[in-house]
N, C-alpha and C positions, 0 to 999 in steps of 0.2 A: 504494500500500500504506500501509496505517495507519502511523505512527510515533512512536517517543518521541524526544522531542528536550530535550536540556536548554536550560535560559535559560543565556545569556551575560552575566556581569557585564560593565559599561560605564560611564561616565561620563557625565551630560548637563546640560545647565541652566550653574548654576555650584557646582560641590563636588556636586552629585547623585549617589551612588549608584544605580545602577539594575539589575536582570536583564532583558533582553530577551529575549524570543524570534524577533518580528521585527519590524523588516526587520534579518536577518543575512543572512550566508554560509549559514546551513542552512536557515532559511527567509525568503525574500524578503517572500512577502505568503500570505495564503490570505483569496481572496477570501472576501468583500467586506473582510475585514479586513485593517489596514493595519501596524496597529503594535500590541504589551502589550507593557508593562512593570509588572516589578512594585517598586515605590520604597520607600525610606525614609528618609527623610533630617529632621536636625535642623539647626536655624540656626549658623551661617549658609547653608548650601546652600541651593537650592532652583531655584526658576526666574523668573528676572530678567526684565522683560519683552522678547517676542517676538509674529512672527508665525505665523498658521497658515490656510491657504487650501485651499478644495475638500474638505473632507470634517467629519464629524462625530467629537465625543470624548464618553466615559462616563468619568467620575473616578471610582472606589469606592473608600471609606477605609478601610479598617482597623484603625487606632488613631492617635489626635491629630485632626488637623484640619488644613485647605487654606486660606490665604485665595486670595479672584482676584480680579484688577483688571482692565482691562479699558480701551481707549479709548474707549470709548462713555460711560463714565462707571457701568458693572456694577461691583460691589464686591458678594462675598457671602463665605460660610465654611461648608465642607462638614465635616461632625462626622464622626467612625467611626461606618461605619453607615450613612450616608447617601451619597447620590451627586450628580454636575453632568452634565448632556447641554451642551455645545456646538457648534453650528452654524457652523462656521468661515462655509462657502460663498463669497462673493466674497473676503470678508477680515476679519481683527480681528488685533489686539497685545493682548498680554495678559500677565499675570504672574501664576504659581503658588508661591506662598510658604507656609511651614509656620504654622501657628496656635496653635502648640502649642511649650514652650521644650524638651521633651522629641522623643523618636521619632514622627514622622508617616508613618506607614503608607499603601499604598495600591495601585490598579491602574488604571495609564491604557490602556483602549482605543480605538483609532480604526478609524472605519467610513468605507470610502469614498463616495463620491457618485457617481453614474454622469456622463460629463460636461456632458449636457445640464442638469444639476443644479447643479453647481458655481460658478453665475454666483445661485445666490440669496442675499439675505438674511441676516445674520449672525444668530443667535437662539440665547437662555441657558433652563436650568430647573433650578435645586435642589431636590432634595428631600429632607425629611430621613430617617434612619432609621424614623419610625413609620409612615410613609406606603409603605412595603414590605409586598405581603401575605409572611404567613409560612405556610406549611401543613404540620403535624407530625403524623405516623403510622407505625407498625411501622420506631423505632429512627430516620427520616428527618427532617429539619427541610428543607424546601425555600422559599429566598427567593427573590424572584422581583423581578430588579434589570430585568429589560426582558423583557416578554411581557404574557399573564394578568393582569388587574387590576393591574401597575405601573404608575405613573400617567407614568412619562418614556414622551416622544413621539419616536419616531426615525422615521427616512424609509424606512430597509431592515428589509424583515422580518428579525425576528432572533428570538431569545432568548437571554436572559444569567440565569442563577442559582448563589445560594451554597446548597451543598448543605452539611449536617453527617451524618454516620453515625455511630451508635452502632456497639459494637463486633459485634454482629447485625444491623445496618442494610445493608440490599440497594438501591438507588435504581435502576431501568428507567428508562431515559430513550429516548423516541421521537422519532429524527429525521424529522422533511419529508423527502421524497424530493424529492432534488436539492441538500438544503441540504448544509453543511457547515463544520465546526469545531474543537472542541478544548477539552481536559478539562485543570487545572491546579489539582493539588493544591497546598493552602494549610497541610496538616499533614495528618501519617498516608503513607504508601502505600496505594495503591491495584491493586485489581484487576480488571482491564476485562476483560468479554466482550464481544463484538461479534456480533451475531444481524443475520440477513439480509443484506440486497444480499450484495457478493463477496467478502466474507472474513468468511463465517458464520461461528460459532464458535470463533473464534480468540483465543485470551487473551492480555493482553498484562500488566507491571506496571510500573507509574509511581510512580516516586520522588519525593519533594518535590525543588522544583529543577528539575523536567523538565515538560513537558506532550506526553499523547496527543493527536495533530494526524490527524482523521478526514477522508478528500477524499469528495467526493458520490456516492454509488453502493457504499461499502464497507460501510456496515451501515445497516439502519435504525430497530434499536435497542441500545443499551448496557447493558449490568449493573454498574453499580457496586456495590465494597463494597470495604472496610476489608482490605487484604493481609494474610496470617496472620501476616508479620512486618515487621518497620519501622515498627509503626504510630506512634512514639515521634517519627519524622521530622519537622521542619518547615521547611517554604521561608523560606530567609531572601532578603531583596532585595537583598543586596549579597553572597552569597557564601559560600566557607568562609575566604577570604582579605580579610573584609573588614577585618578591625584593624589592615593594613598602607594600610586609607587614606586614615588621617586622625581625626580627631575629627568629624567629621561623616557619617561613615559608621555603619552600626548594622546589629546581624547580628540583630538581633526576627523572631522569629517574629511569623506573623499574632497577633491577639488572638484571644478570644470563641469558643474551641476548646473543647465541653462533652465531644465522640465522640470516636473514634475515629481518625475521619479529616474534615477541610474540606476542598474543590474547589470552584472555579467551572468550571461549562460554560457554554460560548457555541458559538453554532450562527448558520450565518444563511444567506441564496440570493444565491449568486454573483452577481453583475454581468455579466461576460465580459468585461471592458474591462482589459487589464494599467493599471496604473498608472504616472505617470511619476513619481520625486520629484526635487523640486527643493527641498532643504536641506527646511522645513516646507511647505512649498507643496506639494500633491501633484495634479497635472493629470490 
């Protein structure tokens, strides 16, 4: 059955603020995906270097900027707006540090690898905000961070987009049959219908803070739009109790909010393979 689930605020890195949604206690993984979070954090937090083995990452910023470093000798700087694809695959150490003396905004996704996969090749690709098609029509602005004419190259079929609704803005979104995903609002509430597979018609409403978490065969297309109320909402990265943790934590809202309501959905085709994690290592 569909669900709404809130993110968990948590800790990660060093001083990181983060909301999770998984891997928690209420949701482990949904395939193919492994881990979001959605971050914010200012220096000195961040993320100190580490490893990450066997699966693929999407950074998308939202306001400031990322640097990464990298033992290969990769140094780049992802802008708001723009995004990084990483190939962990056999291995890489890296480090994700803010670029910005203010709030660095963002959403880390990971995609797993199937495990015949997990033994390739480390590989990186920035790109920056302009190199996103954007397509605007009846109240919608849809970006398109992994599908359709975005130029990052991932190994699992997916799609990932930032959607903005004006406050008459309707967005139909068509799933793949058999894929499956989840809708997280970045400001506004929302209101999902769900058409097709097995729980036709059924509405559901998602508060910033929470994401609609869709399994394969519950619908095959969604109605998004801007809930009659709440639309005022916005997902913060750290919480409603973030001021209790620290000076490096920050309750910002996403940026670059014009509608009504902002979400990203991401959709992708299972794997079948559960996942094992071993700290970042994921087999």
């Amino acid at each position: 059955m569909a669900k709404v689930l809130p993110l968990s605020p948590t800790t990660d890195g060093e001083g990181a603020q983060v909301r999770r949604l998984m891997p928690t206690r209420t949701l482990f993984f949904l395939d193919p995906f492994l881990l979001l979070d959605h971050f914010a954090v200012s220096p000195p937090a961040g993320f100190p270097p580490h490893p990450h083995r066997g699966f693929e990452i999407i950074t998308y910023m939202l306001e400031g900027a990322f640097r990464h470093a990298d033992d290969a000798g990769h140094e780049g700087v992802i802008f708001a707006g723009g995004a990084q694809r990483i190939t962990a695959g056999s291995g890489i150490w890296h480090s994700e540090m803010p670029g910005t003396d203010g709030v660095n905004e963002g959403l880390q996704l990971w995609i797993n690898l199937p495990r015949s996969e997990k033994g390739i090749p480390p590989g990186y690709q920035d790109v920056p905000p302009e190199a996103f098609p954007v397509h605007a029509q009846g109240g919608v602005t849809v970006k398109t961070i992994v599908g359709s004419g975005s130029p990052i190259e991932i190994l699992r079929p997916m799609r990932y987009e930032d959607v903005t609704l004006a406050s008459d803005g309707r967005y139909r979104m068509e799933i793949p049959n058999g894929d499956q995903g989840l809708v997280y609002p970045l400001a506004g509430r929302l209101r999902v219908q769900l058409r097709g597979g097995a729980e036709d018609g059924r509405v559901l409403e998602v508060p910033a803070g929470s994401a609609l978490v869709v399994l394969a065969g519950e619908a095959a297309e969604l109605d998004i739009e801007p809930a009659p109320e709440g639309a005022e909402e916005k997902a913060s990265a750290t919480g409603p109790d973030a001021s209790a943790a620290g000076p490096s934590a920050s309750t910002a809202p996403a940026r670059g909010t014009n509608g009504a309501a902002r979400l990203v959905a991401v959709f992708g085709t299972p794997i079948g393979e559960r996942p094992v994690f071993r700290g970042s290592f994921v087999d």
